[in-house]
TORKOL-4160 file (C-alpha; in steps of 0.2 Angstrom, whole numbers, padded with zeros to 4 digits, m for minus):
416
<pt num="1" X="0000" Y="0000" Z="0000"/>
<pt num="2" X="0006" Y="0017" Z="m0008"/>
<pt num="3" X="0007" Y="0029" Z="0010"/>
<pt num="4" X="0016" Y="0044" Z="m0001"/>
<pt num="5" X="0015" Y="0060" Z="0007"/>
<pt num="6" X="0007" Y="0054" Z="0021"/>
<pt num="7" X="0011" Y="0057" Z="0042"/>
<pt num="8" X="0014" Y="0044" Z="0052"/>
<pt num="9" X="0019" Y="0045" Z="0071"/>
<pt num="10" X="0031" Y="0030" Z="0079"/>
<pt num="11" X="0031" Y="0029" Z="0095"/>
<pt num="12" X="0048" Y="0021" Z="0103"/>
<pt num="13" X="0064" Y="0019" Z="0093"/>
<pt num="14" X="0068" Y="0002" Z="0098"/>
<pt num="15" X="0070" Y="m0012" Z="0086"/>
<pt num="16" X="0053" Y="m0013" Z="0082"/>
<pt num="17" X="0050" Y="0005" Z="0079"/>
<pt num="18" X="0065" Y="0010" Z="0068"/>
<pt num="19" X="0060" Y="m0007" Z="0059"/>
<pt num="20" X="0043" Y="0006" Z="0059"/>
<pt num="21" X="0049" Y="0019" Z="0054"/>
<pt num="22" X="0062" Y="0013" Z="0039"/>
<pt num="23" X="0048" Y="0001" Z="0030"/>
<pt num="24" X="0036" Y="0019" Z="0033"/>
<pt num="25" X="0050" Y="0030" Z="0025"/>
<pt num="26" X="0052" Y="0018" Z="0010"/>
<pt num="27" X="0035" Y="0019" Z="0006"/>
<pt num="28" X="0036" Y="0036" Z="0004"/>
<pt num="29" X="0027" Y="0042" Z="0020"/>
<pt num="30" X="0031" Y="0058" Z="0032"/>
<pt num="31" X="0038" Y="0049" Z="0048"/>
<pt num="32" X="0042" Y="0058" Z="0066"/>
<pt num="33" X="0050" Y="0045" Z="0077"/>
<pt num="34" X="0049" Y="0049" Z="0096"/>
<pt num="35" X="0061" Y="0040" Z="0107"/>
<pt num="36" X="0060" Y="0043" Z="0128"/>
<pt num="37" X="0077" Y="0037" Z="0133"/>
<pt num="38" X="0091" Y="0049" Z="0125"/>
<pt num="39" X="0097" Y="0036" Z="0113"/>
<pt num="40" X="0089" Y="0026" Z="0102"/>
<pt num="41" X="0091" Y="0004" Z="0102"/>
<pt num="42" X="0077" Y="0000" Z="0117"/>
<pt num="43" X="0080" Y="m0017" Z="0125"/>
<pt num="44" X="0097" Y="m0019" Z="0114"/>
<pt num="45" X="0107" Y="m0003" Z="0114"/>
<pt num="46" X="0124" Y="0002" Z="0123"/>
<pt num="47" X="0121" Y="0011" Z="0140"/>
<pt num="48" X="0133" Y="0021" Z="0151"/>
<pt num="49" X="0135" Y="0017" Z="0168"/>
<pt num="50" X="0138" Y="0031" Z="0183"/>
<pt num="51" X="0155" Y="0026" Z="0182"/>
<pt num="52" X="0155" Y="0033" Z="0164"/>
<pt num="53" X="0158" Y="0014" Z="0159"/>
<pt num="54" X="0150" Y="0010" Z="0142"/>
<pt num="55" X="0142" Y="m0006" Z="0142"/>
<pt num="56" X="0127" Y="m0016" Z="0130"/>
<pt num="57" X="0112" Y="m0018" Z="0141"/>
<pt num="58" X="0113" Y="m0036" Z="0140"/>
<pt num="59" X="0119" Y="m0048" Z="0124"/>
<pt num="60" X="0110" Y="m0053" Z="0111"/>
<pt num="61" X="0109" Y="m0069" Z="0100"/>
<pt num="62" X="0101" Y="m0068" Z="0085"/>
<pt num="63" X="0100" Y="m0085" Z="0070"/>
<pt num="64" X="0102" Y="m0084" Z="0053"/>
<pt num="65" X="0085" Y="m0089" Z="0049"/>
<pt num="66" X="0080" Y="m0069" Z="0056"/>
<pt num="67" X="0078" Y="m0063" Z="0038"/>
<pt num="68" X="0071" Y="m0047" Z="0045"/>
<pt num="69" X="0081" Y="m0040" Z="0054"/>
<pt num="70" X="0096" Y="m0045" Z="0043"/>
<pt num="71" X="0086" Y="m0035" Z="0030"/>
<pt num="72" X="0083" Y="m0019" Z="0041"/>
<pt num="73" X="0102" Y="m0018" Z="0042"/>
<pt num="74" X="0106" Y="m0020" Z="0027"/>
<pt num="75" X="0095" Y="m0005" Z="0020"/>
<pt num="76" X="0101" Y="0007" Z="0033"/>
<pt num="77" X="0119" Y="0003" Z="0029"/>
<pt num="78" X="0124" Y="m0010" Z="0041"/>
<pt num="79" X="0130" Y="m0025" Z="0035"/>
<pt num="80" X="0128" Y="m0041" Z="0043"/>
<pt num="81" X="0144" Y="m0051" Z="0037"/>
<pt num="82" X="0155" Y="m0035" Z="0043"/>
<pt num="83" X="0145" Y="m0033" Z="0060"/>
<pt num="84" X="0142" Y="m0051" Z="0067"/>
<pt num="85" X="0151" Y="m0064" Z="0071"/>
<pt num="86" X="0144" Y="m0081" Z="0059"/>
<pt num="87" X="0146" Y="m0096" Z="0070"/>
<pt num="88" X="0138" Y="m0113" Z="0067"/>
<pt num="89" X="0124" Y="m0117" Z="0081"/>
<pt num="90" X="0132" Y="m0123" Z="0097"/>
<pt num="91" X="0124" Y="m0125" Z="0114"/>
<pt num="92" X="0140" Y="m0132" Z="0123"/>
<pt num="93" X="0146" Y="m0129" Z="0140"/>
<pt num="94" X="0165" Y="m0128" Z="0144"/>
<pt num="95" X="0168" Y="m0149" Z="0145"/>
<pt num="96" X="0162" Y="m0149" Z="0128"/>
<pt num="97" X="0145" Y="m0156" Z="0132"/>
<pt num="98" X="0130" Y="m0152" Z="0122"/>
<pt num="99" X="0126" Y="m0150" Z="0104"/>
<pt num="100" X="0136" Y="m0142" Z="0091"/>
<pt num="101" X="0128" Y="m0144" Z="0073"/>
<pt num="102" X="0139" Y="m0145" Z="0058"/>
<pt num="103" X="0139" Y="m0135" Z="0044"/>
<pt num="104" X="0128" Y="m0137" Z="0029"/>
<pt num="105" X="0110" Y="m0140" Z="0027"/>
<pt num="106" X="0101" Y="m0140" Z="0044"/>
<pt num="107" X="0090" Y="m0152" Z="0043"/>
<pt num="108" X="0103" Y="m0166" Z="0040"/>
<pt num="109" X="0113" Y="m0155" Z="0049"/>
<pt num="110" X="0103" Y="m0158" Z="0067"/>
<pt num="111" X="0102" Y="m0174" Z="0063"/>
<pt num="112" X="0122" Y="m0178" Z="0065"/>
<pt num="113" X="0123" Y="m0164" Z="0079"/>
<pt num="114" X="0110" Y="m0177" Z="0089"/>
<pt num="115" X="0119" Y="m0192" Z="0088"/>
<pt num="116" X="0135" Y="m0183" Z="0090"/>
<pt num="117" X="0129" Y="m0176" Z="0106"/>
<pt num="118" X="0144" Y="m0183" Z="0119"/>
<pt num="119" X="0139" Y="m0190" Z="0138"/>
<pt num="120" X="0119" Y="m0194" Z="0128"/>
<pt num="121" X="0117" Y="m0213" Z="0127"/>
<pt num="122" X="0108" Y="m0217" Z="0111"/>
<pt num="123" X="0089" Y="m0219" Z="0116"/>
<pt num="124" X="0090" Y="m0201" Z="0122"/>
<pt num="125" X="0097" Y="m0197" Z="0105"/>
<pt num="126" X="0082" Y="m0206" Z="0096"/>
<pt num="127" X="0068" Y="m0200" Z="0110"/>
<pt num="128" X="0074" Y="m0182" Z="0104"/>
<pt num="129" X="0074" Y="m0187" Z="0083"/>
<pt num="130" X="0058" Y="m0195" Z="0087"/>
<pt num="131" X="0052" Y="m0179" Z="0096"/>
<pt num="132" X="0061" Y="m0168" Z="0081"/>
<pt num="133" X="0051" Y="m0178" Z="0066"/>
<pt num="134" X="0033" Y="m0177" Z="0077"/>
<pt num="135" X="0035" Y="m0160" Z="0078"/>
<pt num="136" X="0038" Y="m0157" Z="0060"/>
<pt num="137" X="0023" Y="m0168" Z="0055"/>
<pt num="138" X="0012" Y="m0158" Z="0065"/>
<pt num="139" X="0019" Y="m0142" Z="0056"/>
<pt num="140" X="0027" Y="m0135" Z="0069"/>
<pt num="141" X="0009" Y="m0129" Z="0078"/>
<pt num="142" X="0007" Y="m0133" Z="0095"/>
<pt num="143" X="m0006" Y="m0126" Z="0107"/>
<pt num="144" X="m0008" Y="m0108" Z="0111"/>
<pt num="145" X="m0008" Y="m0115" Z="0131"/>
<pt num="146" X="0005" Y="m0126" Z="0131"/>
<pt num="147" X="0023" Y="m0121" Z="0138"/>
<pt num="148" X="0041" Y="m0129" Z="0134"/>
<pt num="149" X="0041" Y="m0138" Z="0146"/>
<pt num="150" X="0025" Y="m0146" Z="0144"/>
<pt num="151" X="0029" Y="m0151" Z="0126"/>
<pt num="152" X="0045" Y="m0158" Z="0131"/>
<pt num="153" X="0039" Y="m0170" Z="0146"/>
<pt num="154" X="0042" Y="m0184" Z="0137"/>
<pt num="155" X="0060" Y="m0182" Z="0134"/>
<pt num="156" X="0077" Y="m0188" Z="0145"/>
<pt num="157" X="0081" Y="m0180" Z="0158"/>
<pt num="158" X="0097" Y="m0176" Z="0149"/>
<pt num="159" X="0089" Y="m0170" Z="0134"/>
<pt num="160" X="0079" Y="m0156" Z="0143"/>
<pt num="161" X="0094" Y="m0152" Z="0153"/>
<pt num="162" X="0109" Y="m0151" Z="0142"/>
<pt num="163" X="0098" Y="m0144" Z="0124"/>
<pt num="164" X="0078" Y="m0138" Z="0127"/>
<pt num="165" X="0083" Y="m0126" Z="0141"/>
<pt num="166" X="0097" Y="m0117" Z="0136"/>
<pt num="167" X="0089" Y="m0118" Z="0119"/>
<pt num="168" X="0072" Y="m0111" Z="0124"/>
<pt num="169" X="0083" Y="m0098" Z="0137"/>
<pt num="170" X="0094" Y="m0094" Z="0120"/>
<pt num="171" X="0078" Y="m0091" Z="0109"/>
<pt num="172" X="0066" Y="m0083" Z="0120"/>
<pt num="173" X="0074" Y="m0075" Z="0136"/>
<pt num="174" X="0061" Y="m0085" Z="0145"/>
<pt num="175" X="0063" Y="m0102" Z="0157"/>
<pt num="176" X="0055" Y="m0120" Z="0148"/>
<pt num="177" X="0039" Y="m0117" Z="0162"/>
<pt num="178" X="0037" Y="m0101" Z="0156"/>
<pt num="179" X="0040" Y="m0100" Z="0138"/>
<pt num="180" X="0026" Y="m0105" Z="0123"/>
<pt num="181" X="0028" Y="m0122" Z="0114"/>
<pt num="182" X="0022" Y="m0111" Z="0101"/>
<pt num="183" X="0035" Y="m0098" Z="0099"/>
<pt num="184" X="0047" Y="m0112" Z="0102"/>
<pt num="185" X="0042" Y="m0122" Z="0089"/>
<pt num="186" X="0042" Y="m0106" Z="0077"/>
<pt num="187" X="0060" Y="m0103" Z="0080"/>
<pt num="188" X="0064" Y="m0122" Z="0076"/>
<pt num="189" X="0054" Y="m0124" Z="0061"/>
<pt num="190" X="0062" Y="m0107" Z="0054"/>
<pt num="191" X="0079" Y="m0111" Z="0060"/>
<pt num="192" X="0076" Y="m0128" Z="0053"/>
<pt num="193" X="0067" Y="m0126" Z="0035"/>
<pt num="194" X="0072" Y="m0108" Z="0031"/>
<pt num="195" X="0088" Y="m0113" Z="0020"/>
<pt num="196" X="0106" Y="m0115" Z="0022"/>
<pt num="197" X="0114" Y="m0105" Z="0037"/>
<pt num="198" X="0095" Y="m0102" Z="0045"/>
<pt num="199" X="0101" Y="m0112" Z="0061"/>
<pt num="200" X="0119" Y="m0104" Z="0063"/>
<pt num="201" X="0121" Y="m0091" Z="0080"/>
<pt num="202" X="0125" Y="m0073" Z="0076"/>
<pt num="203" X="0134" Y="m0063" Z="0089"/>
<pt num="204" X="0136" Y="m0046" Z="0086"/>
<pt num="205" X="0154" Y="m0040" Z="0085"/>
<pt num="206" X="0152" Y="m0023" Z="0088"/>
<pt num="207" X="0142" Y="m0013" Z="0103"/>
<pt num="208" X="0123" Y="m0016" Z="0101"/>
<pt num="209" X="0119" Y="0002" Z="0094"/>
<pt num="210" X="0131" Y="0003" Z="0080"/>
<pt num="211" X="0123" Y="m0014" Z="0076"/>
<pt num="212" X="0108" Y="m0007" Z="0072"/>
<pt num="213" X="0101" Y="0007" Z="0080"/>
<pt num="214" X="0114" Y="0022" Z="0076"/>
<pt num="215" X="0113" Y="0017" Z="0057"/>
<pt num="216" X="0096" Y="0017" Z="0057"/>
<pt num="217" X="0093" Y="0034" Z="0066"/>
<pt num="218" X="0107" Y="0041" Z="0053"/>
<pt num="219" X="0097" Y="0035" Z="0039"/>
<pt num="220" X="0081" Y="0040" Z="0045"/>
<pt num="221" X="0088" Y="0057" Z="0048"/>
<pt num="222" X="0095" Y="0059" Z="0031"/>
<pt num="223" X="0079" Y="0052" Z="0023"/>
<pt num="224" X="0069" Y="0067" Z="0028"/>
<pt num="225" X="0061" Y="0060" Z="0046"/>
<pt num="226" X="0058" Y="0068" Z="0063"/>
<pt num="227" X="0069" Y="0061" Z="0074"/>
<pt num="228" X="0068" Y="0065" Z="0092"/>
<pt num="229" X="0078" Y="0057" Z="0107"/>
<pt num="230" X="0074" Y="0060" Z="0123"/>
<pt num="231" X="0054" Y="0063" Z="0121"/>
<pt num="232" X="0040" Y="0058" Z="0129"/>
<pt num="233" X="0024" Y="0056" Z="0120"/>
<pt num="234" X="0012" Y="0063" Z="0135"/>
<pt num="235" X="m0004" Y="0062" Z="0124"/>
<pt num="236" X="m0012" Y="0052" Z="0110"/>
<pt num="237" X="m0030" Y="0058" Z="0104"/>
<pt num="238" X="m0042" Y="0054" Z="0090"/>
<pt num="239" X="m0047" Y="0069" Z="0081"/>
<pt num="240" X="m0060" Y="0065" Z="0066"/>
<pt num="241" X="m0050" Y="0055" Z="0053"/>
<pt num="242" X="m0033" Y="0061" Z="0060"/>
<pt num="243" X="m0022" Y="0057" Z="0079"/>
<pt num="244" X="m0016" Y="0070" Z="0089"/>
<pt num="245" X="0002" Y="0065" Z="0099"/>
<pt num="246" X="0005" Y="0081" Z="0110"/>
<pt num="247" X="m0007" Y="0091" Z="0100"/>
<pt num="248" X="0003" Y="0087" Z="0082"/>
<pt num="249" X="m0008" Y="0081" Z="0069"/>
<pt num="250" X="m0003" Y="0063" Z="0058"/>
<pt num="251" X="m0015" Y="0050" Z="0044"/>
<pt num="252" X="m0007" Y="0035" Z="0058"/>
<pt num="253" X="0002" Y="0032" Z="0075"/>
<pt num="254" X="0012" Y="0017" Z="0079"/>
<pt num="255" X="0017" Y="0012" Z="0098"/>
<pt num="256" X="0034" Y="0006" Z="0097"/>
<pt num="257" X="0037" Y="0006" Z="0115"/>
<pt num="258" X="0031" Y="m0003" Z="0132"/>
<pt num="259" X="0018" Y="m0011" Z="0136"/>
<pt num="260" X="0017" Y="0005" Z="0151"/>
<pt num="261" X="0018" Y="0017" Z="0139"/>
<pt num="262" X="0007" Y="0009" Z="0127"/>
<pt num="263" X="m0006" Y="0007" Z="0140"/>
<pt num="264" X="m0004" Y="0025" Z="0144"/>
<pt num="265" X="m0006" Y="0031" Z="0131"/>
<pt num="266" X="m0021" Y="0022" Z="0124"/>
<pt num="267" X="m0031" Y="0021" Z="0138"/>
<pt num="268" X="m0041" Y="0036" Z="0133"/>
<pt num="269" X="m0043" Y="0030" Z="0117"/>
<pt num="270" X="m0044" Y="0011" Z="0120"/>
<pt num="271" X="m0046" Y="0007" Z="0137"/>
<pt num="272" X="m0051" Y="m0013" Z="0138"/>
<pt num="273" X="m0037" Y="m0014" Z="0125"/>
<pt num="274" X="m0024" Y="m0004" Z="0138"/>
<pt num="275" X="m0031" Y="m0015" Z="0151"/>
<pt num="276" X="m0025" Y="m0030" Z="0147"/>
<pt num="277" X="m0008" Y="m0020" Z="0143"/>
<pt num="278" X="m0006" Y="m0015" Z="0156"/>
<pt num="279" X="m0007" Y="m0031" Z="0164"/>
<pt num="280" X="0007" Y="m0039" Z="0156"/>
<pt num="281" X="0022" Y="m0042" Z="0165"/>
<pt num="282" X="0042" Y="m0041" Z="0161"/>
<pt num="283" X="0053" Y="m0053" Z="0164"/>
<pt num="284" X="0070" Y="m0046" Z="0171"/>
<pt num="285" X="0087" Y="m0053" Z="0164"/>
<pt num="286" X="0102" Y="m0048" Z="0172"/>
<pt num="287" X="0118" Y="m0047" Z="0165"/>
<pt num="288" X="0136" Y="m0048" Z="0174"/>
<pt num="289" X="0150" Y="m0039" Z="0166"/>
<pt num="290" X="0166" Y="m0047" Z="0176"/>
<pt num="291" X="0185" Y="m0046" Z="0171"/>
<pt num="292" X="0198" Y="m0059" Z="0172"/>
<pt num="293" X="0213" Y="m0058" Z="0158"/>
<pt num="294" X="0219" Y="m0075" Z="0159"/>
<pt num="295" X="0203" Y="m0081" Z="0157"/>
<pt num="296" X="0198" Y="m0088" Z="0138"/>
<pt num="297" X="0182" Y="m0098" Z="0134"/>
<pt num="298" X="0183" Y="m0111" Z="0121"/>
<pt num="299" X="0169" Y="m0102" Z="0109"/>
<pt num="300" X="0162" Y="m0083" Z="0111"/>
<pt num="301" X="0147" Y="m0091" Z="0120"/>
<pt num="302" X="0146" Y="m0104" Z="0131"/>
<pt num="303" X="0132" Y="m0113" Z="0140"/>
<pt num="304" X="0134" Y="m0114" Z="0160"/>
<pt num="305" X="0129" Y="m0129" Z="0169"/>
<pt num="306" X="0109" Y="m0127" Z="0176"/>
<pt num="307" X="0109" Y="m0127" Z="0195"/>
<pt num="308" X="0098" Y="m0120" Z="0211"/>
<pt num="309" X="0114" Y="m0109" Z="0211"/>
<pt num="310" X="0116" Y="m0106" Z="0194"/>
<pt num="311" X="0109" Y="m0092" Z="0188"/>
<pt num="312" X="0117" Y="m0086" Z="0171"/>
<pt num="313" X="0113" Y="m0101" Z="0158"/>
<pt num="314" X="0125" Y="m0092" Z="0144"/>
<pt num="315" X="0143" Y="m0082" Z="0145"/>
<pt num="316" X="0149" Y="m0072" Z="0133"/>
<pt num="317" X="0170" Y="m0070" Z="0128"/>
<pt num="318" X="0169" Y="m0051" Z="0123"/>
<pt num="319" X="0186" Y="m0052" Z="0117"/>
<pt num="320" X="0184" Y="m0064" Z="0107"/>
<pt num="321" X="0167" Y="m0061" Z="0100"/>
<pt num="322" X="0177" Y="m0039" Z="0097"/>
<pt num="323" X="0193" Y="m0044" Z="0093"/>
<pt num="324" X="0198" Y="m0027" Z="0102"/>
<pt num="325" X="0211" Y="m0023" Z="0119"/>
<pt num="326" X="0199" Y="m0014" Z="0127"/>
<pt num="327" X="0187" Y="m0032" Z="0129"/>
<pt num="328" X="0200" Y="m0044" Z="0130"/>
<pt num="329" X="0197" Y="m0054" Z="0147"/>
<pt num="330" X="0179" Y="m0046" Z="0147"/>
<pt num="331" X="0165" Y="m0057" Z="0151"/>
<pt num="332" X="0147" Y="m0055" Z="0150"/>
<pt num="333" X="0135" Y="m0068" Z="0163"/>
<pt num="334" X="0117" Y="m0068" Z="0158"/>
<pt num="335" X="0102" Y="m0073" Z="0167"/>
<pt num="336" X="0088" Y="m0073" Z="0159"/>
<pt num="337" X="0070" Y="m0076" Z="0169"/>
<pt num="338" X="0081" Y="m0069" Z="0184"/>
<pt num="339" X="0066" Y="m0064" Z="0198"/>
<pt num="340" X="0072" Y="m0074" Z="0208"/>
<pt num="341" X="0088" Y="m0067" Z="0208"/>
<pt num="342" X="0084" Y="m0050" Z="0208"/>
<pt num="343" X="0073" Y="m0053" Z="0223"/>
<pt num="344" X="0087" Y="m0046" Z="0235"/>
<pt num="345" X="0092" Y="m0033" Z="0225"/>
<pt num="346" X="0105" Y="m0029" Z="0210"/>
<pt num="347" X="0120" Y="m0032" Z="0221"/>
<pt num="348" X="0114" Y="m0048" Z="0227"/>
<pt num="349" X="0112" Y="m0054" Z="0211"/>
<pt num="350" X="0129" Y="m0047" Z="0205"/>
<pt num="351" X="0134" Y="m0057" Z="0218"/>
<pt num="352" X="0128" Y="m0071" Z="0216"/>
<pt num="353" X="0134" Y="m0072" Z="0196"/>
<pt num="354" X="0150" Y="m0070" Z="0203"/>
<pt num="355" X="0149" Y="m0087" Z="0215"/>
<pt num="356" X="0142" Y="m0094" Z="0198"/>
<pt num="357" X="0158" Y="m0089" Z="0187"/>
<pt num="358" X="0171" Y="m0094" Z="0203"/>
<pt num="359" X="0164" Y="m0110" Z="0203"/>
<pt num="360" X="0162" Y="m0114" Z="0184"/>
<pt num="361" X="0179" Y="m0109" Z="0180"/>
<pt num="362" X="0187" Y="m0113" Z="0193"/>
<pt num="363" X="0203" Y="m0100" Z="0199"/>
<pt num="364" X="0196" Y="m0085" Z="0186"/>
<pt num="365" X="0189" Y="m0071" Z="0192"/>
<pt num="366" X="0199" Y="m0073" Z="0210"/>
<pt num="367" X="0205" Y="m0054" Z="0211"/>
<pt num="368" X="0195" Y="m0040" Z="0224"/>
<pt num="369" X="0176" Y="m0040" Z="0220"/>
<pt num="370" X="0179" Y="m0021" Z="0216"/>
<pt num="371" X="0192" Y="m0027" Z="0204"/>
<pt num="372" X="0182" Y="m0045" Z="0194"/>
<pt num="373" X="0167" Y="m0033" Z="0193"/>
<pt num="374" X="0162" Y="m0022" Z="0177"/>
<pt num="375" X="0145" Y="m0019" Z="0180"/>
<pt num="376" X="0129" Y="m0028" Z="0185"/>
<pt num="377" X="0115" Y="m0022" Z="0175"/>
<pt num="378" X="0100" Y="m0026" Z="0177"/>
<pt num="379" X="0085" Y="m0026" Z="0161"/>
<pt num="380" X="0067" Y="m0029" Z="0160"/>
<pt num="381" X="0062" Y="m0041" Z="0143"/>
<pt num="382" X="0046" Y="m0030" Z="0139"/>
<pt num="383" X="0031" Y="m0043" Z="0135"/>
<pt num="384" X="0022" Y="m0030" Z="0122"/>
<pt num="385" X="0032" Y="m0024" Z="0108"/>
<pt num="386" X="0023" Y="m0016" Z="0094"/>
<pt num="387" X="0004" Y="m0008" Z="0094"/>
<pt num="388" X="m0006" Y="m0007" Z="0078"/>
<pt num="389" X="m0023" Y="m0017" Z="0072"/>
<pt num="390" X="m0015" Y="m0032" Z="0081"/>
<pt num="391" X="m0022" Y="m0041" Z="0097"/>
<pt num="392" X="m0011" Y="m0041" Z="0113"/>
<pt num="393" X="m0010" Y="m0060" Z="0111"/>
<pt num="394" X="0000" Y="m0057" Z="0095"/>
<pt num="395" X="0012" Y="m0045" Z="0102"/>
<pt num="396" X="0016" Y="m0055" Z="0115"/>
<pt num="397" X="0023" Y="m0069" Z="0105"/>
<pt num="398" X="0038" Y="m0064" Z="0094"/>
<pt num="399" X="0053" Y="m0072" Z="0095"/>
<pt num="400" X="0069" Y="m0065" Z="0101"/>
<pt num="401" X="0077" Y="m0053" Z="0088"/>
<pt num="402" X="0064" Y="m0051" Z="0077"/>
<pt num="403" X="0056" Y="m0036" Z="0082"/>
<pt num="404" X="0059" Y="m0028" Z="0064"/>
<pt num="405" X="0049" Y="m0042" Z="0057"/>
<pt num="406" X="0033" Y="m0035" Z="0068"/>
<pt num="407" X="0038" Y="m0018" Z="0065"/>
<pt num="408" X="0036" Y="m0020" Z="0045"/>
<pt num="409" X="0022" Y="m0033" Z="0047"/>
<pt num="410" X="0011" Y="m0019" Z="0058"/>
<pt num="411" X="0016" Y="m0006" Z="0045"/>
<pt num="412" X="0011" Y="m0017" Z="0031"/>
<pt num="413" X="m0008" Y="m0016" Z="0040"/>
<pt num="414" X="m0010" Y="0003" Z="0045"/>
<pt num="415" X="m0021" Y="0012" Z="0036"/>
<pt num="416" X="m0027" Y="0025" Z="0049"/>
């Protein structure tokens, strides 16, 4: 649908929104983007600490099978083969065990990764290709209901432990009782039947927002669009055929942003709809930035070992995944559905990522705690990403590090 000429508001410049925004631009429409914090990136962005330190809020694993955001890059000027790091799928922890696909075609590809798993005997090989094949008869589809761990009941002990959760953590930022065996099954079946590379990790190489964010305000900028940092919308209204954000008149309005501010927002407007926004709730993932220059991981991430007192399921080499000085012996520990952790606070919890790394590498990170630690940093994985002619229930569903795919699917839709 042609949108020459005409205004359209985006509300929050995270991934979703510039996603928004570029798609909005290219079809010829007048975009104002209007971001609250003072840069743009949301959820994956490069903050500063109080120290001054500079640090991403958190790390982000994307596949190769995330065509849209891969896209969005590449028409702003980033490019994907410069800025991330290609890595065949590996779920492994530091004795080697888990599984590690080949390269090649994924599908024949996870097959070899299965029975190559070490420590698995071979019925917990088959009960997983079994599972695989059942799956992809049934399409992939599961019930809206049912959670990871539901699905996956039926399989070995070592099976859940050593592949589904890490997976499911590494996927969807959320635990196997907490995730949807729907949006699981989506990431498989597009990591698994999307082509050649779909499966393989991406780690960026560079700080989050010159991964994406910073080229995609740039381009924006120098497309002709409003770009406004460090704004909040205080008022959306419905005037006649047109919106009113702060009393400025636009054709459509897209909320790119909380599921607070969305609700906020369109509780005049929408309130059953803000409602149930509002009621959604964040998950909180912490991530642990700890220092240790003799310390080199096998591959740029690593899964740790699960454990009542293990709560980072992944660790991140920034040296190795930068190539630069300034990471070299830098670490990042990331717990993803942390409440639990976070319960007694941010220090308690860097603490107790500290214990975790002390006790999985044994003699690393042995200096002063003022000295191991970078920064703890707390972030809360927002439940509602995009607003448009969707239902909550849709919003609530997108896979890790596809955001850009929702942003230009809701663009796609808007008509006023």
């Amino acid at each position: 649908m042609s949108r020459a000429g005409r205004r359209i508001a985006v509300v929050g410049a995270g991934w979703a929104g510039l996603a928004a925004a570029v798609r909005s631009v290219q079809q010829g429409a007048q975009v104002t983007l209007f971001e609250m914090a003072g840069t743009p990136g949301g959820r994956a962005r490069q903050v500063i600490t109080p120290q001054g330190a500079r640090f991403d809020n958190g790390q982000h694993v994307m596949i190769g099978a995330y065509s849209a955001t891969l896209a969005l890059m590449r028409s702003v000027g980033a490019d994907p083969d410069a800025l991330l790091l290609r890595l065949p799928l590996a779920l492994c922890q530091p004795d080697g065990r888990g599984l590690r696909l080949p390269a090649g075609a994924p599908v024949p590809a996870f097959v070899r990764g299965v029975l190559a798993v070490p420590g698995w005997r071979w019925t917990e090989r088959v009960a997983l290709l079994r599972a695989a094949g059942g799956w992809a008869l049934r399409g992939f589809r599961a019930d809206p209901t049912l959670s990871v761990d539901a699905l996956c009941a039926g399989l070995p002990a070592a099976v859940r432990r050593d592949l589904i959760e890490p997976l499911c953590v590494a996927a969807l930022n959320t635990t196997m009782a907490q995730a949807s065996a729907e949006v699981f099954l989506r990431v498989l079946h597009d990591a698994l039947l999307a082509g050649r590379g779909s499966a393989d990790l991406l780690l960026p190489k560079v700080p989050l927002s010159s991964l994406l964010p910073e080229p995609a305000w740039r381009w924006l900028q120098a497309a002709g669009a409003q770009c406004h940092a460090g704004r909040r919308v205080q008022m959306l209204l419905r005037a006649g055929p047109q919106w009113q954000v702060d009393g400025e008149a636009f054709d459509s309005v897209v909320l790119a942003c909380t599921a607070a501010e969305a609700a906020r927002l369109a509780a005049p407007i929408a309130p059953d709809w803000a409602a149930v926004a509002a009621a959604l709730r964040h998950e909180p993932i912490v991530t642990a930035y700890l220092a240790d220059p003799r310390l080199r991981l096998p591959q740029p991430m690593v899964a740790l070992p699960p454990g009542d007192d293990a709560p980072a399921q992944f660790v991140f080499d920034l040296g190795r995944l930068h190539g630069d000085a300034a990471s070299r012996g830098c670490f990042a520990f990331v717990a993803s559905g942390a409440a639990a952790v976070l319960a007694d606070g941010v220090a308690a919890s860097g603490q107790a990522l500290l214990r975790q790394a002390r006790a999985v590498f044994p003699g690393a990170f042995a200096g002063p705690d003022g000295q191991v630690f970078l920064a703890p940093l707390p972030r809360r994985q927002a439940s509602l990403q995009l607003v448009g002619r969707h239902r909550v229930e849709d919003l609530a569903t997108q896979p890790r590090g596809e955001a850009p795919r929702l942003g230009a699917k809701v663009m796609s839709q808007v008509r006023h």
